[in-house]
C-alpha positions in Angstrom: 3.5 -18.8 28.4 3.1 -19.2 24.6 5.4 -21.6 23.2 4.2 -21.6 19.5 6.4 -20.2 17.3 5.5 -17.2 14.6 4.1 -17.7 12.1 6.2 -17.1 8.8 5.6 -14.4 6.3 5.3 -14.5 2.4 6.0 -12.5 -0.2 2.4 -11.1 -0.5 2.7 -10.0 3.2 6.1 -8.2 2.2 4.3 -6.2 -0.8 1.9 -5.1 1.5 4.0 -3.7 3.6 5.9 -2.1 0.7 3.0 -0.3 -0.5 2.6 1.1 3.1 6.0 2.4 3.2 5.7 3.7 -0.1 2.6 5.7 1.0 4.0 6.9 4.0 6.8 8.5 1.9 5.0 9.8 -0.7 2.8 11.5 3.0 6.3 13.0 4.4 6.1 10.4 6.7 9.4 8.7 6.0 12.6 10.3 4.1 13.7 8.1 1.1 16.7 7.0 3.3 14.3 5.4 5.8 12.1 4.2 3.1 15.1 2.2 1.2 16.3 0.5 5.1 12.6 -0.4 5.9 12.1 -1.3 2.2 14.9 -3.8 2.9 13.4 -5.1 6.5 10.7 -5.7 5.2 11.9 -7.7 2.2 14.2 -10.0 4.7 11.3 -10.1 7.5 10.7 -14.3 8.3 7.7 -13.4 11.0 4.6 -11.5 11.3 6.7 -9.7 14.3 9.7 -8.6 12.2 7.0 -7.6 9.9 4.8 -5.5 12.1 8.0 -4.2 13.5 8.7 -2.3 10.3 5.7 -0.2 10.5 5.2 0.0 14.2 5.8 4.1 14.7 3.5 4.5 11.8 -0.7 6.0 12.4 -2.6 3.2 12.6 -4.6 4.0 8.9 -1.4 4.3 7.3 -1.1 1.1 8.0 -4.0 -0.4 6.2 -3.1 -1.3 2.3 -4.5 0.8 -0.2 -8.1 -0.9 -1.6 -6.3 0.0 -5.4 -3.1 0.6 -6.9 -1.1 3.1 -5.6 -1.8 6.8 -6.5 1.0 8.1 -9.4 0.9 11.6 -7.2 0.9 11.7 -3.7 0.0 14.4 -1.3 1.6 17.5 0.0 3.0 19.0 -3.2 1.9 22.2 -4.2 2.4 22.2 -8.2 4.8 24.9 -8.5 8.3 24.1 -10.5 11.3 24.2 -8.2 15.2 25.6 -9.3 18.0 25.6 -8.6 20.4 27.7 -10.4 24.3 28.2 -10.5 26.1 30.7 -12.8 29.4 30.9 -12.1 28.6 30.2 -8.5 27.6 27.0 -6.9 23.8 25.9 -5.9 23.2 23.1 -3.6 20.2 21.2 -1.6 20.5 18.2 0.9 19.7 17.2 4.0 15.4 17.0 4.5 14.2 18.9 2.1 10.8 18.8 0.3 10.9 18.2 -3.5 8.2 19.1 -5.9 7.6 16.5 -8.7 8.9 19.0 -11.3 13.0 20.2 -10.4 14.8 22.3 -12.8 18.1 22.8 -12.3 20.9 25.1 -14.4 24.5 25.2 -14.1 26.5 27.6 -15.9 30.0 27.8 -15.4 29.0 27.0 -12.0 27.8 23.6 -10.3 24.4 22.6 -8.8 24.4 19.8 -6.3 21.2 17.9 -5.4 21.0 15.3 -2.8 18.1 13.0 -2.2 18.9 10.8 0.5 17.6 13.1 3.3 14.6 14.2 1.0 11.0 13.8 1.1 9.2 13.5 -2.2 5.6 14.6 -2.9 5.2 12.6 -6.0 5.6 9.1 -6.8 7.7 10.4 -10.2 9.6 13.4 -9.9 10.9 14.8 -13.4 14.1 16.5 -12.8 15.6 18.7 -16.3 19.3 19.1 -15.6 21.2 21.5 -17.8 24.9 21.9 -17.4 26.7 24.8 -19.6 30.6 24.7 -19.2 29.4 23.5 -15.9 28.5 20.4 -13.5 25.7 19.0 -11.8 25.1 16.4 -9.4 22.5 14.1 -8.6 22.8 11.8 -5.7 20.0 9.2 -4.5 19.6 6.9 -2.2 19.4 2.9 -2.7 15.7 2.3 -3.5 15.1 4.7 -5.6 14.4 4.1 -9.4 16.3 6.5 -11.7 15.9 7.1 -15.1 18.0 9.2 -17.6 17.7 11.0 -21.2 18.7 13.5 -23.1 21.9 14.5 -24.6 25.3 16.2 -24.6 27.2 18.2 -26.8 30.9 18.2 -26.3 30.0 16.7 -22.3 29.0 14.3 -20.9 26.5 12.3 -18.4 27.9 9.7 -15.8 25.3 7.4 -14.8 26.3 5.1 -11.7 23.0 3.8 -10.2 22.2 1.0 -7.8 19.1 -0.5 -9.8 19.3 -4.0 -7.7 17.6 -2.4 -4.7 15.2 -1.2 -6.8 11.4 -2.8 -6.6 7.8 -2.5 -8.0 7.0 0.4 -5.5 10.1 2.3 -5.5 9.7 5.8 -6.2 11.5 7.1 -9.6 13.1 10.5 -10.2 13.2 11.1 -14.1 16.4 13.0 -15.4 16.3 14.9 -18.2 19.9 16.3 -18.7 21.5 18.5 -21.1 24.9 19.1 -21.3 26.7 21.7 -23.5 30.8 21.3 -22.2 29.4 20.3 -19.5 28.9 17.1 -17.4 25.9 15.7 -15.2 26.1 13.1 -12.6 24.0 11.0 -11.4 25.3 8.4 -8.6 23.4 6.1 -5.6 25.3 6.8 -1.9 24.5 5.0 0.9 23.3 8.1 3.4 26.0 9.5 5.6 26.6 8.6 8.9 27.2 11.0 12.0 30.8 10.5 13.5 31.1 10.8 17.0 34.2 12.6 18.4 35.8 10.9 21.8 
């Protein structure tokens, strides 16, 4: 029987880990809702178990850091711009869905919803150009995940309510460029939703 206790982790173990989360991501390994709660493990993690723990169900050479900095593009995209286009209807994507790193998506009279939480990027920057036209669009993303906004509006406006305290070095970042003409654009961090179970 081993009675030694484990050994404790620092924060150089952590990062490691955090760059092999990020990589398993960016590899459709993970959805950006599992990244951001084993993100967080891992950052809490005291032991080398609660460590390994994190990455356990992952192939072993995903598992080995990367010998240089991580890759701005991962994997798995194919190039191609992706829509998604509402006038005077409604356009919406959630749950897992693959996301190319270049998203367009146009709301005209109509609304456009995008949710991220379930989603697996294929870049470690996706560039998302968000024009609303007497319309609405919204963005949600999980904790985790760096956001960044610009653009402008015209008689609109853009509501911008993101959790950046969750954010870290090796968070991916999703890039919103929005335009809105009488229109309005929102971008907001959710915790993802949880399955109720009926008695």
């Amino acid at each position: 029987m081993n009675d030694q206790p484990e050994l404790r982790v620092g924060d150089v173990e952590r990062e490691q880990i955090a760059q092999l989360l990020n990589q398993a991501v960016g590899e459709g390994r993970l959805t950006l809702t599992e990244y951001n709660e084993r993100v967080g493990l891992a950052y809490a993690a005291r032991t080398r178990g609660e460590l390994d723990l994190v990455v356990a169900d992952l192939p072993v050479a995903a598992r080995r850091p990367a010998a240089t900095s991580l890759p701005a593009v991962h994997e798995g995209g194919t190039g191609k711009r992706q829509w998604a286009v509402a006038v005077m209807s409604g356009a919406v994507r959630n749950g897992r869905w693959r996301v190319e790193s270049d998203v367009t998506a146009f709301a005209m009279m109509g609304g456009v919803e995008l949710d991220f939480r379930k989603a697996v990027l294929t870049s470690k920057v996706t560039t998302i150009t968000a024009v609303a036209i007497m319309g609405g669009i919204q963005i949600t993303v999980p904790p985790g995940v760096r956001v960044e906004v610009g653009g402008f509006s015209i008689m609109g406006g853009k509501d911008v309510n993101v959790d950046e305290d969750s954010v870290t070095a090796d968070s991916p970042t999703i890039r919103i460029n929005g335009f809105a003409l009488m229109g309005g654009i929102e971008i907001v961090t959710k915790h993802p939703k949880r399955k109720q179970i009926d008695d």
